[in-house]
N, C-alpha and C positions, 0 to 999 in steps of 0.2 A: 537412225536411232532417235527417239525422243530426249528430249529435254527430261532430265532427271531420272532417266530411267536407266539407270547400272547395266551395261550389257551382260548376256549369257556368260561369255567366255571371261569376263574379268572377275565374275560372282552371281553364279548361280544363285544362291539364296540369297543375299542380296536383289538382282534381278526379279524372282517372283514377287518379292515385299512388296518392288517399286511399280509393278504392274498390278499389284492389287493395289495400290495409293494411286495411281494416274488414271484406273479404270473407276476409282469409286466404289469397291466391290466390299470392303470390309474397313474398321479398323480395332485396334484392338480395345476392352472394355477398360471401364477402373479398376476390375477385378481380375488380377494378372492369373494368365490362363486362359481367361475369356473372350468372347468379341462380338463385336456388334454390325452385323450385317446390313450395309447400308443398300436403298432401295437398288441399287444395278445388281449386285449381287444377290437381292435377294429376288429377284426376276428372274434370274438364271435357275435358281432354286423351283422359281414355279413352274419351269416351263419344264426341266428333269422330273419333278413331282407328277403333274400332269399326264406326263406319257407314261410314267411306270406305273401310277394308279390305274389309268386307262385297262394296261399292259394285265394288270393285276385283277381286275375286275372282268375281263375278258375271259378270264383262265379260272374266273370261279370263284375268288376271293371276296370278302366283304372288308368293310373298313369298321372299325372299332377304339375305345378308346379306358385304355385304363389306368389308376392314378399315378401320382408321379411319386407319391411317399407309402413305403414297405415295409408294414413291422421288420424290425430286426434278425426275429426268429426265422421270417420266411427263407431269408437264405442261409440259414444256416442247418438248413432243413437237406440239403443237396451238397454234400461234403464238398467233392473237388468243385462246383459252385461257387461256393461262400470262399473257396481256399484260392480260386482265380480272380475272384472280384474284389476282394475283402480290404486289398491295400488302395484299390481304386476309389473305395465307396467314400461318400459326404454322409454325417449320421447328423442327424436333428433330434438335441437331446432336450431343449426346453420350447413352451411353445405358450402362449397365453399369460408368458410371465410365471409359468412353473416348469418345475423337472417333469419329463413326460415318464409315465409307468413303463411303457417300453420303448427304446429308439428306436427313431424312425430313420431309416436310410434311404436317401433322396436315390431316384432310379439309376442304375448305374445300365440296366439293361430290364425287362419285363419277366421273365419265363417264371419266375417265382409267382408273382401276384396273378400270373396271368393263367399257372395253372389251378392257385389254388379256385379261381371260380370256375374251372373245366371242372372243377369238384362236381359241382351242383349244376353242371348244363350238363354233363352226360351223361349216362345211366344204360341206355341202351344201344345195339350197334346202328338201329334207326337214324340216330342223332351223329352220325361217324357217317364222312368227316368232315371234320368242322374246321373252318378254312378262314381265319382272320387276323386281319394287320390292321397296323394301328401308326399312324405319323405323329410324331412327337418328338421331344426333347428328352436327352440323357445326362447324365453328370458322372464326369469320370477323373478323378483326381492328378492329373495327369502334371507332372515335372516338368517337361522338354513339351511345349507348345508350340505351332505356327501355325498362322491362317487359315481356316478353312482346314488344313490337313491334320491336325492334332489338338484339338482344343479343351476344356477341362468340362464346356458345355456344347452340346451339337446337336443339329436336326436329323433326324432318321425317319426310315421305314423300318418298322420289324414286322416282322410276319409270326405267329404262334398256331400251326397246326396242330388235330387230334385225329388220326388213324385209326383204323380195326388190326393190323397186321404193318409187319415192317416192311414187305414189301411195298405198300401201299406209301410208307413214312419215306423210304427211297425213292420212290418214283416222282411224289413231291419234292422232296431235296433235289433233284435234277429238272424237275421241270421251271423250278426258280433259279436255278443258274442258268438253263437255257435262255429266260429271258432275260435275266442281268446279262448274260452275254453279247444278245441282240441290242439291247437297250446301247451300251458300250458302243458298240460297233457300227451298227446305225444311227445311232442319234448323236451320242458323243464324239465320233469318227474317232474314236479310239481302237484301236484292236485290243485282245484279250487272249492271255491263256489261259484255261481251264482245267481244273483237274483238284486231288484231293491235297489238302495240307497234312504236314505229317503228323504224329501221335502230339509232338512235343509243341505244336502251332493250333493244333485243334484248339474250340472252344473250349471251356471250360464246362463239363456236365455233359458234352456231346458225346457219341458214339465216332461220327465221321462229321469231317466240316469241309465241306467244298468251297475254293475259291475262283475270283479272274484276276490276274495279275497283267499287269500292263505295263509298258515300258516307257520311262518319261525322258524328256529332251536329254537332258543328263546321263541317259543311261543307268539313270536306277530304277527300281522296280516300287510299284504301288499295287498293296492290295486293296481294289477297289469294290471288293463285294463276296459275302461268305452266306453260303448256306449250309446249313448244318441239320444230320440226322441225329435229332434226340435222345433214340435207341426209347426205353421207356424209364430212364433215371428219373424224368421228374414226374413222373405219373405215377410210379411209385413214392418220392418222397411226399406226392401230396395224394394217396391214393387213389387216384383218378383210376375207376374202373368202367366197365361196357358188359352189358348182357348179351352173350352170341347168339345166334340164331339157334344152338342147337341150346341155351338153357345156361351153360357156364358163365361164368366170370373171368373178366379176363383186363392188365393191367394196360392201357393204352399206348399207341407209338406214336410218336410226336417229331415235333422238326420248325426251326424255328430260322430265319436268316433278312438281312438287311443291310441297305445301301445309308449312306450320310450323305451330310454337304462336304466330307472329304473327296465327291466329286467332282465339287466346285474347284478343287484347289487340282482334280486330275485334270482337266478339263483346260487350265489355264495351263500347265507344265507341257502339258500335249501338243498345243498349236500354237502358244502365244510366240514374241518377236520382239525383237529388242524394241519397238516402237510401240510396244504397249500390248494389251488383248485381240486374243482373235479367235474368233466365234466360229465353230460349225451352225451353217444356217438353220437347221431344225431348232437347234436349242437358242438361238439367237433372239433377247426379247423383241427387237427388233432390227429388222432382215434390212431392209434399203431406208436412206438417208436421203432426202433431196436437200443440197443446199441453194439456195436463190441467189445469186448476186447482181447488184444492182447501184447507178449510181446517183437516182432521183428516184420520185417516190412515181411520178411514173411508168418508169420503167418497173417498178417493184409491182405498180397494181399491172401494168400487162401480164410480168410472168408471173404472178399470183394466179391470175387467172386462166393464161394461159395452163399452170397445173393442175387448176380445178379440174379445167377440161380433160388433161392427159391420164389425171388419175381416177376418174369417175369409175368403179368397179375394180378396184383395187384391193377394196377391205376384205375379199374373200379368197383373195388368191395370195397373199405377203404381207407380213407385218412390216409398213411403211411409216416414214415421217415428214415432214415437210419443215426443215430449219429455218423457220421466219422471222429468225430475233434479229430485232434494231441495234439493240446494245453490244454485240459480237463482231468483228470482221470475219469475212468469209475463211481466210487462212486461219486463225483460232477455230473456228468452227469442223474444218475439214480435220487441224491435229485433235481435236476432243474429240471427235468422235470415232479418229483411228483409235486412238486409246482405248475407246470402248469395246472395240473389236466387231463395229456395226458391218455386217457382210460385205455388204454395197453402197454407193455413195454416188450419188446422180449429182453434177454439177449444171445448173443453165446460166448463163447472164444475155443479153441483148441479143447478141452476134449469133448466140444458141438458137436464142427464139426463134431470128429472121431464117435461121436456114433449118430448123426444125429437128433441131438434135440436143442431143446433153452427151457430156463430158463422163464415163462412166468410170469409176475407180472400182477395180476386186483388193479388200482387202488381205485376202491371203497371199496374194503374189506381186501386188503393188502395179498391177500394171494397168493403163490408161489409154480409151479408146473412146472415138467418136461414134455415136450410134444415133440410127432417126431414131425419132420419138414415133411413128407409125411402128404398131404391131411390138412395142417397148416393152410393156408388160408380159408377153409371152417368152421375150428375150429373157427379161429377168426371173422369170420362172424356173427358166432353162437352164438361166447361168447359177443359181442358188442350187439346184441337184450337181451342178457341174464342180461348183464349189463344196460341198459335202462330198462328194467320193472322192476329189483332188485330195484334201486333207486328210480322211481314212488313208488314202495310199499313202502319202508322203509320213504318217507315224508308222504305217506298213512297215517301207521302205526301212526307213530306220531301226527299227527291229530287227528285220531280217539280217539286216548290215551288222549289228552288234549280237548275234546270239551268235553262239559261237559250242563246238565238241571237244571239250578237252579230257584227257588221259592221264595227265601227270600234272601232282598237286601244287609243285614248283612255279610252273607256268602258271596253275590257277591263282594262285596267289599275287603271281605280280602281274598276270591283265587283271585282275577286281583293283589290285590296287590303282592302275596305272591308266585304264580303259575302260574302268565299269561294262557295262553288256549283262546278257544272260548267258550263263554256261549252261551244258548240259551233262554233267558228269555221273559217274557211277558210287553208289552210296551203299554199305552194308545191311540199312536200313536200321544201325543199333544208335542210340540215344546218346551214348558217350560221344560217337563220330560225329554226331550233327552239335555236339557240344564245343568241343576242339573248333570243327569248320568255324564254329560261329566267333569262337571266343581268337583264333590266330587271323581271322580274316577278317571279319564284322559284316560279312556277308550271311544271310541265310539261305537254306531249303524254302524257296517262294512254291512249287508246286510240284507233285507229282500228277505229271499232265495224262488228262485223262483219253485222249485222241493219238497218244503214242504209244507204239507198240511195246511189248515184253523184250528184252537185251540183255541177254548175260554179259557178264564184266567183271572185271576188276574192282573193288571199291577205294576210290584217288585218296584215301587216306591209309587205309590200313591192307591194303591189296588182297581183302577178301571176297567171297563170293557177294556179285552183288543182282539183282534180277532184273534192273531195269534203268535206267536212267533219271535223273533230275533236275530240277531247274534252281541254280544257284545264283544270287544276283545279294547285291547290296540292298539295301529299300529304305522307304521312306517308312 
């Protein structure tokens, strides 16, 4: 365990605070609510950004950007819209030193501004479909804040597409959870379930909102990424129509979803350790760590140079560093950069040199081995894939262990109370049930997963007909 850093089991929330304060990653702003993403954290950010742009761009998407301030009217243009976002929104009512003619409401989300100019870009099916995101900041008036996970200001992607047919607006809405899925799972070494959220969790203005939910050290559950079918509610609130090929008019279908830096905050609940951060290597701003140690400045210019030589052709195969600070001892240097959750961490001093090895430490499993420096670089290539699937399984692992089939509400009650996990129980599907669950347990309906089969049942509160199963979990 680190110096200052609250173990798991004495205080979970406590714990992540103190590993975002020892790793550097965030702190909170003057503006309570808010926060201020300091450069490690906000690396982490770039390197998530990066691949899902990539990811994004790949599949056909363009990037876009639209303003951060919304007349007033535009959402309240989109009834259950305005009625979902309305308690959340920041409204800017004077501005130049007078009262503005109409307020302006700082973004709380895009779909409004973003369809009224689908207004004037479509017109024909030619122009369908239209396929753009946009990275930016949102404002959402939020009560109950923490880090990266809930904030009143956050970084996003949203994506806003325009369809000919719903089919088409469906096929999108899945092909963007497929890649939030991958993204998750390969980059974040997180695993994910997938599937639909129910009537009462959808978006606000959506038809269907698909999500991934994921399971944190804790055992509670995070939603870490929704895409939603628009059905054509804002294409009609802002008339957005399309000329079909045979000559009609016809109201467009849309779909709109996106990831935050509330991944930043998955990301750390997933792998970290009572000793601070820890990094899956992909996302890792930087993968290996050499530290020097040395007890005269000769010795420091040998192995200085000595790493020239070793690392010559390194910069395209791992993002590396070389810790060459004077002002540090080598022990402070090795705990700061655990904290950081730096993958790998090369140790040499003298004794290293003569016999042509380093000291190599994995931080995921703390364990310490001697290795030549011949043929080093292919090693550490090796061990960085070795170290990303290690960790996908081990949050596998843990999942697997905590999901659990229950039958009787009794039970469900006191493992959420007692055990957290993911249940999978059977549900009526009616509105009042998912009310009671929520309101006697403080658990909710995280997913109706889309990769599990049809199951007749009982429903665990009111022992009616139920069709299928669900995934009940506590959450963040």
């Amino acid at each position: 365990m680190a110096k200052g850093i609250t173990t798991r089991e004495e205080d979970y929330s406590r714990w992540y605070l103190d590993v975002i304060a020892a790793a550097k990653l965030a702190d909170n702003a003057p503006v309570k609510g808010c926060m201020v993403i300091r450069p490690n954290g906000y690396a982490i950010w770039e390197r998530m950004q990066a691949e899902l742009d990539r990811m994004f761009k790949e599949s056909g998407h363009v990037n876009a950007y639209f303003p951060l301030l919304i007349p007033e009217s535009f959402l309240k243009k989109e009834a259950e819209h305005v009625a979902g976002f309305a308690p959340e929104c920041a409204v800017v009512t004077h501005g130049g030193g007078k009262k503005l003619e109409e307020p302006l409401v700082v973004r709380p989300t895009s779909e409004t501004i973003v369809w009224f100019m689908y207004h004037d870009w479509i017109q024909s099916y030619r122009d369908l479909p239209l396929l753009i995101n946009q990275w930016a900041n949102v404002v959402r008036w939020e009560m109950r804040t923490r880090l990266f996970l809930r904030t009143m200001e956050f970084l996003w992607q949203e994506g806003h597409t325009a369809h000919a047919t719903y089919e088409e607006a469906e096929e999108e809405t899945l092909l963007i959870l497929g890649i939030y899925k991958k993204f998750a799972e390969e980059f974040m070494a997180m695993p994910v379930l997938t599937g639909l959220k129910t009537d009462k969790e959808r978006f606000a203005g959506a038809l269907r909102t698909y999500c991934i939910e994921a399971m944190m050290q804790d055992r509670r559950a995070l939603q870490a990424g929704t895409s939603h079918n628009l059905g054509q509610n804002f294409a009609k609130a802002f008339d957005v129509t399309f000329q079909t090929e045979t000559g009609a008019r016809e109201h467009v279908w849309a779909t709109s979803w996106g990831v935050s830096t509330r991944l930043v905050g998955g990301l750390i609940m997933t792998h970290s350790d009572d000793s601070g951060l820890v990094l899956p290597p992909k996302l890792a701003p930087l993968q290996v760590v050499i530290v020097p140690i040395w007890k005269s400045v000769d010795e420091k210019s040998a192995i200085l140079n000595r790493l020239d030589e070793v690392t010559k052709g390194w910069k395209n195969k791992f993002r590396f560093k070389i810790d060459d600070r004077d002002n540090y001892r080598p022990g402070w240097k090795f705990n700061e950069w655990e904290k950081q959750g730096v993958p790998i961490r090369l140790e040499i001093g003298p004794k290293d040199m003569e016999n042509s090895e380093f000291v190599l430490v994995r931080r995921d499993t703390g364990e310490k081995e001697r290795v030549p420096q011949e043929g080093i670089a292919e090693r550490l290539a090796a061990m960085l894939d070795t170290m990303q699937n290690h960790l996908f399984q081990r949050a596998l692992d843990l999942r697997e262990q905590n999901s659990h089939i229950v039958d009787d509400y009794d039970e469900l009650k006191q493992r959420l109370e007692e055990d957290g996990g993911f249940y999978r129980v059977h549900w009526n599907g009616k509105r009042e049930s998912e009310d009671r669950l929520q309101e006697e347990t403080k658990a909710t309906i995280r997913v109706i997963e889309s990769d599990q089969p049809a199951e007749k049942g009982k429903c665990i509160l009111t022992g009616e007909a139920s069709e299928r199963r669900v995934v009940v979990a506590k959450g963040y």
